[in-house]
N, CA, C and O of each residue as an XYZ file, in Angstrom:
408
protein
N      53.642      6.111     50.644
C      53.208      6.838     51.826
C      54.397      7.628     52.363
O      55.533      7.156     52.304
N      54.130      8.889     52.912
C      55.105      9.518     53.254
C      55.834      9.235     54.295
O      55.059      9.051     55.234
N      57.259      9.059     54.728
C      57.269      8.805     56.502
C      57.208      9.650     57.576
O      57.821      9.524     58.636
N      56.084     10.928     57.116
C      55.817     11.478     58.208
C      54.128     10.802     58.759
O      53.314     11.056     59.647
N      54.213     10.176     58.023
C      52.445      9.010     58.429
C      53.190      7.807     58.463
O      53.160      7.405     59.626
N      53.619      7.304     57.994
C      54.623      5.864     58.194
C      55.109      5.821     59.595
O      54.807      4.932     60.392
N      55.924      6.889     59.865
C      56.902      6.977     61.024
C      55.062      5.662     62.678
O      54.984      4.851     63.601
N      54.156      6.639     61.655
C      53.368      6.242     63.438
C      52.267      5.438     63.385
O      51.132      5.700     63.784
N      52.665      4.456     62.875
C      51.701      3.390     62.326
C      51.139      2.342     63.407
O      50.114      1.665     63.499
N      52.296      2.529     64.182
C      51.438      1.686     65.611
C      50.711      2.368     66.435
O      49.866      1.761     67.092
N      50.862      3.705     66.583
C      50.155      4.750     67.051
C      48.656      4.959     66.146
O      47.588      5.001     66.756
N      48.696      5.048     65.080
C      47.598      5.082     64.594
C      46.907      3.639     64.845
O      45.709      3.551     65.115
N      47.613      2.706     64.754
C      46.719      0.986     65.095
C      46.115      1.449     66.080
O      44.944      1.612     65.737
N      46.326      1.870     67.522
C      45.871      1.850     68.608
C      45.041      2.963     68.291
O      44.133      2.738     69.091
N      44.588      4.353     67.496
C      43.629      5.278     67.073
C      42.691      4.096     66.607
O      41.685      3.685     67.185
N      43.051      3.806     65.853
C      41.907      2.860     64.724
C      41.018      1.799     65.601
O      39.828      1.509     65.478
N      42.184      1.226     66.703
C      41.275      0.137     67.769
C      40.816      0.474     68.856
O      40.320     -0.303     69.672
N      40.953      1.900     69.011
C      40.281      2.584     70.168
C      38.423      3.280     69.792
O      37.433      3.295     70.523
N      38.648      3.834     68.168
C      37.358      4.082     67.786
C      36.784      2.745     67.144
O      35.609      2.505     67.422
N      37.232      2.136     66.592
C      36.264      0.774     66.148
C      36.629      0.797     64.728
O      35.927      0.187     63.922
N      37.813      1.542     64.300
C      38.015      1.568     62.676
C      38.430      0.071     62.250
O      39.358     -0.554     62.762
N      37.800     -0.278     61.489
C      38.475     -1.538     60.770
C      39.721     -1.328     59.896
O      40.840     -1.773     60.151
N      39.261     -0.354     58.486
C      40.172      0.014     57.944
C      40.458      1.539     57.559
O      39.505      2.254     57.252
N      41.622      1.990     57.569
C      42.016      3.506     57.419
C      43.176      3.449     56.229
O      44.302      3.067     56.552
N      42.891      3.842     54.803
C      43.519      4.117     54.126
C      44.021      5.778     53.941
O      43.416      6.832     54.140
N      45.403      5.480     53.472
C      45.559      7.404     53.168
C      45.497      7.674     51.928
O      45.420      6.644     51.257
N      45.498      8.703     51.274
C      45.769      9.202     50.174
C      45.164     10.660     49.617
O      44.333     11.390     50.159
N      45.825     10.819     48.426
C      46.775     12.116     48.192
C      47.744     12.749     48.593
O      48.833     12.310     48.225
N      47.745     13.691     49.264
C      49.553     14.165     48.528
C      50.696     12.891     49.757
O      51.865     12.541     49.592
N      49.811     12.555     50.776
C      50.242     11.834     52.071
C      50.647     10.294     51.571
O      51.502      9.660     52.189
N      49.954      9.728     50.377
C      49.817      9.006     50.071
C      51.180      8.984     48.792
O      52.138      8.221     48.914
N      51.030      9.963     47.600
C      51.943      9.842     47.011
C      53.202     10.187     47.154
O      54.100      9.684     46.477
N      53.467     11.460     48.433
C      54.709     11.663     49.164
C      55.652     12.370     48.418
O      56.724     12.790     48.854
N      55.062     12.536     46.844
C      56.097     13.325     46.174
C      55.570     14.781     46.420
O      56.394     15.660     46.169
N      54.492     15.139     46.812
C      54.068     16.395     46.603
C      53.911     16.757     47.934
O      53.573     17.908     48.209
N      54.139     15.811     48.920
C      53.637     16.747     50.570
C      54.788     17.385     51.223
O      56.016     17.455     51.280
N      54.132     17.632     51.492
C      54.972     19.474     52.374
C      54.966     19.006     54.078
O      54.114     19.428     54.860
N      56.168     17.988     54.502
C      56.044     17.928     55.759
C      55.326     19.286     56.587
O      54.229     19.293     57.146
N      56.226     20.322     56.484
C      55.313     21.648     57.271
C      53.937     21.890     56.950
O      53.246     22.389     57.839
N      53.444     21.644     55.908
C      51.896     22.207     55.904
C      50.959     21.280     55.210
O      49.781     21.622     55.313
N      51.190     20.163     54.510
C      50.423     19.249     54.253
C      49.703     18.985     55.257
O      50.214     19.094     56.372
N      48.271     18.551     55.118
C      47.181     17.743     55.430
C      47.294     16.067     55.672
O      48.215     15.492     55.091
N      46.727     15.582     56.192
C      46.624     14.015     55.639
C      45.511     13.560     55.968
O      45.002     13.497     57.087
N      44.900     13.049     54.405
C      43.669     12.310     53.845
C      43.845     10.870     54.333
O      44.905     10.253     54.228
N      42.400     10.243     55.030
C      42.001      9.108     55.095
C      40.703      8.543     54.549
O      39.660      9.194     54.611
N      40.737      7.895     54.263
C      39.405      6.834     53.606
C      39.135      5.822     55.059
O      40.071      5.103     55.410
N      38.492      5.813     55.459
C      37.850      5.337     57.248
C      36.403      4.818     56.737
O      35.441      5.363     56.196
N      36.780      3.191     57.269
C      36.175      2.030     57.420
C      35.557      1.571     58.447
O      36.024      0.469     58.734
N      34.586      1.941     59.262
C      34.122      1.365     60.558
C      33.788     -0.112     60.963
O      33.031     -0.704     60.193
N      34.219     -0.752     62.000
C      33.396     -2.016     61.954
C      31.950     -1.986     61.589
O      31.250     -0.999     61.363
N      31.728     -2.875     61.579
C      29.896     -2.865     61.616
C      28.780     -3.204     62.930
O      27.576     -3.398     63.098
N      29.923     -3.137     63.633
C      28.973     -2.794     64.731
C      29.267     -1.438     65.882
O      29.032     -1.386     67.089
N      29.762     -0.595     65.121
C      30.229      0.818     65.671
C      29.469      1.788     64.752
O      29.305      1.912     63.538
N      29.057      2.457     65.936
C      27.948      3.488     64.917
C      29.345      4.691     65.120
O      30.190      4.977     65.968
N      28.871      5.173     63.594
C      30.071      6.254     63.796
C      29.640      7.537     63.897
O      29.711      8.309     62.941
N      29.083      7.927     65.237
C      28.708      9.137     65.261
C      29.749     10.225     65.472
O      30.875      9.908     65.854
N      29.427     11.487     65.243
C      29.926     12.376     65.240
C      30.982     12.463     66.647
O      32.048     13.052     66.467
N      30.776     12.038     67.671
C      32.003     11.780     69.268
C      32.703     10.588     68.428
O      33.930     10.681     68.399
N      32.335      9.857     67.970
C      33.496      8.872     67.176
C      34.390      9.305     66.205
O      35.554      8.927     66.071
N      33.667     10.278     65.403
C      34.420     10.858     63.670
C      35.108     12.002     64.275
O      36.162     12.394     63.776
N      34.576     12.607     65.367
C      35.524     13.636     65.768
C      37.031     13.479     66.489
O      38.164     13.954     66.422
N      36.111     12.301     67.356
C      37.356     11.989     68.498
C      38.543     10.662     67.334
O      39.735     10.403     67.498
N      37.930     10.316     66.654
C      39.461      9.418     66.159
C      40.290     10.963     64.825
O      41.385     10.906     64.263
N      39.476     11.858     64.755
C      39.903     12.980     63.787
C      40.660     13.334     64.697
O      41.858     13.087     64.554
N      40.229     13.977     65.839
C      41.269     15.122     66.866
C      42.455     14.453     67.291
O      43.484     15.130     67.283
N      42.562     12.660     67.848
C      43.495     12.175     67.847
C      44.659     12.043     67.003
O      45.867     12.096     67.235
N      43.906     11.838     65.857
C      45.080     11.214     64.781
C      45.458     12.757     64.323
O      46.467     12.732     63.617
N      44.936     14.110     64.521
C      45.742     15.299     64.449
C      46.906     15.360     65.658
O      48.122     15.464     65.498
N      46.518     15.309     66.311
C      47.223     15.102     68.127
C      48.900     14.515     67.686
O      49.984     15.078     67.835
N      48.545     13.109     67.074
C      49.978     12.240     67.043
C      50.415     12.754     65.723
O      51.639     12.878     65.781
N      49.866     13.192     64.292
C      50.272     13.451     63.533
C      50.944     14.674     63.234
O      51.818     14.985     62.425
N      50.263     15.313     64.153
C      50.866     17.147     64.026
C      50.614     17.591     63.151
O      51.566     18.168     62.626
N      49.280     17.667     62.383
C      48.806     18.071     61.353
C      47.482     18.208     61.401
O      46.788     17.745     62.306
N      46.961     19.002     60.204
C      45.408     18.203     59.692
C      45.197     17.201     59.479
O      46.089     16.473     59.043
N      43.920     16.739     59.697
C      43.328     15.296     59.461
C      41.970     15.438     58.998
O      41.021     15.824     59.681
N      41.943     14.979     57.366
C      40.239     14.482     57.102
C      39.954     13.015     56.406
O      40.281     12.428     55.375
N      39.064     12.742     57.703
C      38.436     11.650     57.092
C      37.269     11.372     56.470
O      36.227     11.818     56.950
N      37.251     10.547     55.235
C      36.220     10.653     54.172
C      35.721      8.760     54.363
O      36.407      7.771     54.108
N      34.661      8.819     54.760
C      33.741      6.883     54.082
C      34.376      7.197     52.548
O      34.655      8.085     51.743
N      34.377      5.961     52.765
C      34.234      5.403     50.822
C      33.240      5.708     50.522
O      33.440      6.491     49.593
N      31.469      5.568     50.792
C      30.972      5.289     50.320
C      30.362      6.806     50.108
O      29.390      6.753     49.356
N      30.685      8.272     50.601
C      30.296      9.635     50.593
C      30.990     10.221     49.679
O      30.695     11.365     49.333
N      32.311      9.367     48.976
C      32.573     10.305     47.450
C      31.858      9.889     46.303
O      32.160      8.821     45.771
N      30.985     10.567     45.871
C      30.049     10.311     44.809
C      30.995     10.745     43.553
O      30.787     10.029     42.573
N      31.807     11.567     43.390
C      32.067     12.096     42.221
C      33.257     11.027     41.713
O      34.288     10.637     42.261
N      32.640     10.735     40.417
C      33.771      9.806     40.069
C      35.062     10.014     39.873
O      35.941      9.364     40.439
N      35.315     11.171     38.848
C      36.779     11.520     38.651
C      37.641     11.780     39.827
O      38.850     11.594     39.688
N      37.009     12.334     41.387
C      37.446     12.215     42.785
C      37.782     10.382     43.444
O      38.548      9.819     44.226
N      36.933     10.128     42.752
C      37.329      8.343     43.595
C      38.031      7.694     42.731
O      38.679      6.677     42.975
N      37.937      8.255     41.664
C      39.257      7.911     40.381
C      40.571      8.173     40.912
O      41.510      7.377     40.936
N      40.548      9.648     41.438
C      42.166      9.932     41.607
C      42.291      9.473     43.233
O      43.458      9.392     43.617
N      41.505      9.238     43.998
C      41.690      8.443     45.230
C      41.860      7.322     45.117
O      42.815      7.039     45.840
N      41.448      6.351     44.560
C      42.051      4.840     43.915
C      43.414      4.605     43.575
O      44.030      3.627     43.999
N      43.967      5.572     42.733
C      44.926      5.495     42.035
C      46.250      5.430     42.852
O      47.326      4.907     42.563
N      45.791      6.225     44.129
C      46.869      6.653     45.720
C      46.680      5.924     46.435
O      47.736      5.373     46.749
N      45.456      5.364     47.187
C      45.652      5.103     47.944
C      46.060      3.817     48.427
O      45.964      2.783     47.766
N      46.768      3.940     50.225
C      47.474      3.286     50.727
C      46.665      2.423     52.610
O      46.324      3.047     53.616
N      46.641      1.310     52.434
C      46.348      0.856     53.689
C      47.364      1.323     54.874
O      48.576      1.107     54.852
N      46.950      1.723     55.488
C      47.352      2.244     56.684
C      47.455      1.033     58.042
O      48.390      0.443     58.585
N      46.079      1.051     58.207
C      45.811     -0.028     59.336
C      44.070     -0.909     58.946
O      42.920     -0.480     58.846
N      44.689     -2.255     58.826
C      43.382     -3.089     58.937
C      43.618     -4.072     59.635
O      44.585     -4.811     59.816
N      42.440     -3.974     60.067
C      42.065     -5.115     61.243
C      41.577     -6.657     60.730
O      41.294     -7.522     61.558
């Protein structure tokens, strides 16, 4: 993981326990850190909701706009269970990194 997502890991705990995230993994280039571009990289999450938090759109937005807020970047978050394409959850497996679980 890169330490420009490392650096704010307690900051993101308190994102994750403010929307109801259980677990928030990163990955790609944020994840493998050899290829991100502090200035213009993105950073990818894989976002886990409890199960008793509906994750509507004021939830997926508001823990998105936050975790841009502290990160100073883009932020997209993807369910596990909405990448259908395999060779995509292939190379997301291969990266990714727990962030914050509850």
């Amino acid at each position: 993981m890169h330490p420009a997502i490392a650096q704010h890991r307690s900051g993101i705990a308190a994102i994750c326990q403010r929307y109801g995230i259980r677990r928030l993994e990163v990955f790609g280039s944020a994840a493998r850190a050899t290829d991100f571009d502090p200035d213009r990289s993105d950073a990818d999450f894989l976002v886990e909701f409890a199960p008793d938090v509906d994750p509507g759109l004021h939830t997926i937005f508001g823990a998105k706009a936050d975790l841009e807020a502290l990160l100073g970047r883009g932020v997209d978050l993807v369910e596990p269970g909405a990448v259908r394409n395999p060779y995509v959850l292939d190379n997301i497996n291969r990266h990714r990194e727990a962030v914050y679980a509850a």
